[in-house]
C-alpha positions in Angstrom: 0.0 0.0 0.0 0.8 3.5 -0.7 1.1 6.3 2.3 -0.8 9.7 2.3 0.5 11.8 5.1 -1.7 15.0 5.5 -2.2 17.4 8.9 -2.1 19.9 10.9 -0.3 23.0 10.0 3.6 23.2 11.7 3.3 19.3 12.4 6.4 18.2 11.1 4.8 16.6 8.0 7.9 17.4 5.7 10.5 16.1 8.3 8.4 12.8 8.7 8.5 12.3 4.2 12.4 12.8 4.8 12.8 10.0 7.3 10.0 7.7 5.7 12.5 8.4 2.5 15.8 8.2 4.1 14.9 5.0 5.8 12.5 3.2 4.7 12.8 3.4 1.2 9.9 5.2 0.1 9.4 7.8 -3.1 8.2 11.2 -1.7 5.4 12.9 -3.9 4.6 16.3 -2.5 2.2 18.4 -4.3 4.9 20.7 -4.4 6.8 18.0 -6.7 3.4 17.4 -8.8 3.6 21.6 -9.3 7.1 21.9 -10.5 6.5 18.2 -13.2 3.3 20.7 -14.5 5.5 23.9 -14.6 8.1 21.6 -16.6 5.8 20.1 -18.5 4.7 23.6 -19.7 7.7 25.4 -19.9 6.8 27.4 -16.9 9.1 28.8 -13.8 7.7 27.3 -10.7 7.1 30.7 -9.6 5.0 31.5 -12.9 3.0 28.4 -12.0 2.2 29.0 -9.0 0.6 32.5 -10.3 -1.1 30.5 -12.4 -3.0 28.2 -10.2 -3.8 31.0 -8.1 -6.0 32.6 -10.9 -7.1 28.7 -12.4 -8.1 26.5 -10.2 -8.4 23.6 -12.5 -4.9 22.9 -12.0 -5.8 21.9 -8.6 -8.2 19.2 -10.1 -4.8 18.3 -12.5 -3.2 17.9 -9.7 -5.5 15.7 -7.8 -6.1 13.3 -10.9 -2.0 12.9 -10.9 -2.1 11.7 -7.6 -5.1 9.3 -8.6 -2.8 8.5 -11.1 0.5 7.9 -9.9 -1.1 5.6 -7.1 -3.4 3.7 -9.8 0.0 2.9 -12.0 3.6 3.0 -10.0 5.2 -0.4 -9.2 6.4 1.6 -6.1 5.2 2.3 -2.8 4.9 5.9 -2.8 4.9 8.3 -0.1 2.4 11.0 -0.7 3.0 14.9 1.4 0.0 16.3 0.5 -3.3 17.9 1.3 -5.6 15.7 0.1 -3.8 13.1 -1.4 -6.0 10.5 1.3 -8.6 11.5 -0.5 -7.3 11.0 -4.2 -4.7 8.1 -4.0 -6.0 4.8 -4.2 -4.6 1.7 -1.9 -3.4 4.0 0.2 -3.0 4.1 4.3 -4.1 7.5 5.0 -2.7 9.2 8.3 -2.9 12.4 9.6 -0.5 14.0 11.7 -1.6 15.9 14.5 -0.2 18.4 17.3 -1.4 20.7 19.6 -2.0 24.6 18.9 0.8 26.2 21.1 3.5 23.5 20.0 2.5 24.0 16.4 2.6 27.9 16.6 5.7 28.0 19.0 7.2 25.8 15.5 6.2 28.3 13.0 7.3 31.3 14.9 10.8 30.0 15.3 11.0 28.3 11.4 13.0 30.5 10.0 13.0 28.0 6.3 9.5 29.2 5.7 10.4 32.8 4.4 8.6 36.6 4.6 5.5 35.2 4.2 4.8 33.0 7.9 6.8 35.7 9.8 4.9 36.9 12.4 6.1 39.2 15.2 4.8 37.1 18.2 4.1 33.3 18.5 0.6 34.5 19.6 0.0 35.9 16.5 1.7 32.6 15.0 -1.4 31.0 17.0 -4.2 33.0 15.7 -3.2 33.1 12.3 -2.3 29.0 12.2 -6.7 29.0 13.7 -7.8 31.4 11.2 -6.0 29.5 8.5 -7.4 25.8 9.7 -11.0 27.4 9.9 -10.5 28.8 6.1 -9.0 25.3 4.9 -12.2 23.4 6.5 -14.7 26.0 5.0 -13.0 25.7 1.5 -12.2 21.9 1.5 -16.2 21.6 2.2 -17.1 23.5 -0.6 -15.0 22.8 -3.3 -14.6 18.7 -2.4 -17.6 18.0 0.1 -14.7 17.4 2.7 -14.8 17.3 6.0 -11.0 17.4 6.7 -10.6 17.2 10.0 -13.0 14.5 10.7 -10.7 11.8 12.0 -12.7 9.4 10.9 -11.7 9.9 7.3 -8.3 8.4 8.1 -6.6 4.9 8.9 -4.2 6.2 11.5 -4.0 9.9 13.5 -0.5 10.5 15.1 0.1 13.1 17.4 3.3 14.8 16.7 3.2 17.5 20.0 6.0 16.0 21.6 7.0 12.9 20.1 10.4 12.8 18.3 10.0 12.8 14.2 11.8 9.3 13.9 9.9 7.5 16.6 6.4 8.5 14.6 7.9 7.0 11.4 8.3 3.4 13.4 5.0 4.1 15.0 3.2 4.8 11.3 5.5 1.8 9.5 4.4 -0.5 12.4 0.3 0.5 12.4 0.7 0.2 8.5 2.2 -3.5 8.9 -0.5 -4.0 11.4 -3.7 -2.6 8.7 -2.2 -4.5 5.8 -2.6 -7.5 8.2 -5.5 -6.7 9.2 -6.7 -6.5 5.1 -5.1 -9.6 4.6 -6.8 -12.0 7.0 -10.5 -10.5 6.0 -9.6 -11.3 2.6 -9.6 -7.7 1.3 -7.9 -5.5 -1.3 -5.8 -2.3 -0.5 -8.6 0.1 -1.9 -10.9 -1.3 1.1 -12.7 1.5 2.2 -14.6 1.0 6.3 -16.2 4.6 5.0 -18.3 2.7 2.2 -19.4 -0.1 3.6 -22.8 -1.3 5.2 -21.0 -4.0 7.5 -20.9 -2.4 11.0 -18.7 -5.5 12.0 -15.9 -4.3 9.5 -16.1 -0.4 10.6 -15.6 -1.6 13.8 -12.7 -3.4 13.1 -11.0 -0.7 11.0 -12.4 1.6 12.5 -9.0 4.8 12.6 -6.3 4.3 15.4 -6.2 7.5 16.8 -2.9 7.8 19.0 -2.3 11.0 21.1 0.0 12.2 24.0 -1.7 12.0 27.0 0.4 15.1 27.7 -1.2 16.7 25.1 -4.9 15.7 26.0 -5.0 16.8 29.9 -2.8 20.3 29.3 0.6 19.1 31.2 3.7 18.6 30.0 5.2 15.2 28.5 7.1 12.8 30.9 7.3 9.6 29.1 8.9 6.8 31.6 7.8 3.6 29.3 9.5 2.1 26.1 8.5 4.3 23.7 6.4 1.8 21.9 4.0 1.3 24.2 0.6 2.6 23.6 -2.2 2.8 26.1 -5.1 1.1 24.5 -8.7 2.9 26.1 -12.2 3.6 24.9 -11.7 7.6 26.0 -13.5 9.4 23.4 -12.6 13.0 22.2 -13.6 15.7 20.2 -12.5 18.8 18.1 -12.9 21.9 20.3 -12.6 25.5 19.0 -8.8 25.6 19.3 -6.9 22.1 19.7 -8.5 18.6 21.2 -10.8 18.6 23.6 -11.7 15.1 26.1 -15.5 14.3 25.7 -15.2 11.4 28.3 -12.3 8.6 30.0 -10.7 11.0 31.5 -9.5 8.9 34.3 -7.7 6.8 31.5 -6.1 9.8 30.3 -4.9 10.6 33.5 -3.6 6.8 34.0 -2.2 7.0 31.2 0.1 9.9 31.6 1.0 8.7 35.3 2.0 5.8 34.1 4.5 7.5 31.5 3.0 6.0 28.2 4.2 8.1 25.2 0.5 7.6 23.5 -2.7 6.8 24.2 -5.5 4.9 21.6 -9.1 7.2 21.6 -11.9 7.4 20.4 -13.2 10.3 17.8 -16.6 11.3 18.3 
């Protein structure tokens, strides 16, 4: 199976293709590598393309059928950094990585790699513009696709990035892959399975999305991780997405367990 990697904004997405490419083999498609093959392919500066699709948006529904593409004919399991490539790609694990609001603006404020145009004179106002800019993604992804982005229910596995280190969440996502593909395997199903379009409840439930998060992250504190780092705390805690970051609908006391017990992640439940 293929892997589309989407997420939240500042949450190490980009360092995560490098290690998955480094070492474990795979070929990296970004949609910033799918612009600069269109720009080539037209004689265009990346620059000048990028002017372009900001006045056309077809290209964005090029783009998207490439990705359909590329997944439909490579020989080679392909690592896809992109937006919506879960949506697009076929037999594809689809994660999304995840991390809190403060980490995530406390990382943009102090990238210096992203250039004039994230600079931002506080990392509160990193924070508020890194809101406003999820908000505006979810309005437009609804209206253009019918997409409800950051339902986690639209993806296999969501990993939360706040204070785990980039390489251990590569292990983590080959390891839950292994684990799917498995999972596929002994049900007798195909990579382009998809628990979103089917009637059997029995199936949903058993593919239903791995959600792993810091229980740091989830009660407000700060991470103290005493256990192997592989070691996930399995619970039927159920959460929601509040009007900034995460939000705990119910479990808690498992949460809090959890985080005594130094676990570096903890499986939930979205609702």
């Amino acid at each position: 199976m293929h892997i589309t990697l989407t997420g939240n904004l500042g949450s190490g997405k980009s360092t995560i293709a490098k290690i998955m490419a480094e070492k474990f083999g795979y070929t990296i498609y970004s949609t910033g590598k799918i612009q600069r093959e269109l720009a080539e392919e037209r004689g265009l500066t990346v620059l000048e393309m990028n002017k372009l699709m900001q006045q056309d948006h077809s290209y964005d529904n090029i783009i998207d059928e490439k990705v359909t593409e590329l997944s439909k004919n490579s020989d080679k399991e392909l690592f896809f950094d992109s937006r919506l490539a879960w949506h697009f790609a076929e037999k594809s694990f689809k994660v999304f990585l995840s991390v809190g609001i403060d980490e995530a603006a406390r990382r943009v404020f102090n990238d210096d790699k992203r250039g004039d145009v994230e600079k931002y004179k506080s990392q509160e106002e990193a924070k508020v513009n890194l809101i406003e800019r999820a908000r505006t993604e979810d309005v437009r992804y609804k209206e253009i696709y019918g997409l409800d982005y950051f339902n986690m229910n639209n993806y296999d596995l969501v990993l939360d990035s706040t204070y785990t280190k980039p390489e251990l969440l590569a292990e983590v996502l080959i390891n839950e892959k292994k684990k799917y593909e498995d999972l596929l395997s002994q049900g007798g199903l195909d990579e382009n399975f998809d628990k979103n379009k089917t009637d059997n409840e029995e199936l949903k439930s058993k593919f239903a999305p791995r959600i792993l998060l810091a229980p740091a992250r989830l009660l407000g504190e700060s991470a103290g991780n005493t256990r192997h780092n592989d070691e996930i705390y399995d619970s039927k805690a159920v959460i929601k997405r509040g009007a900034e970051d995460i939000e705990i609908v119910s479990g808690r006391e498992e949460i809090e367990k959890a985080s005594r017990e130094g676990y570096e992640f903890i499986s939930v439940v979205f609702a």
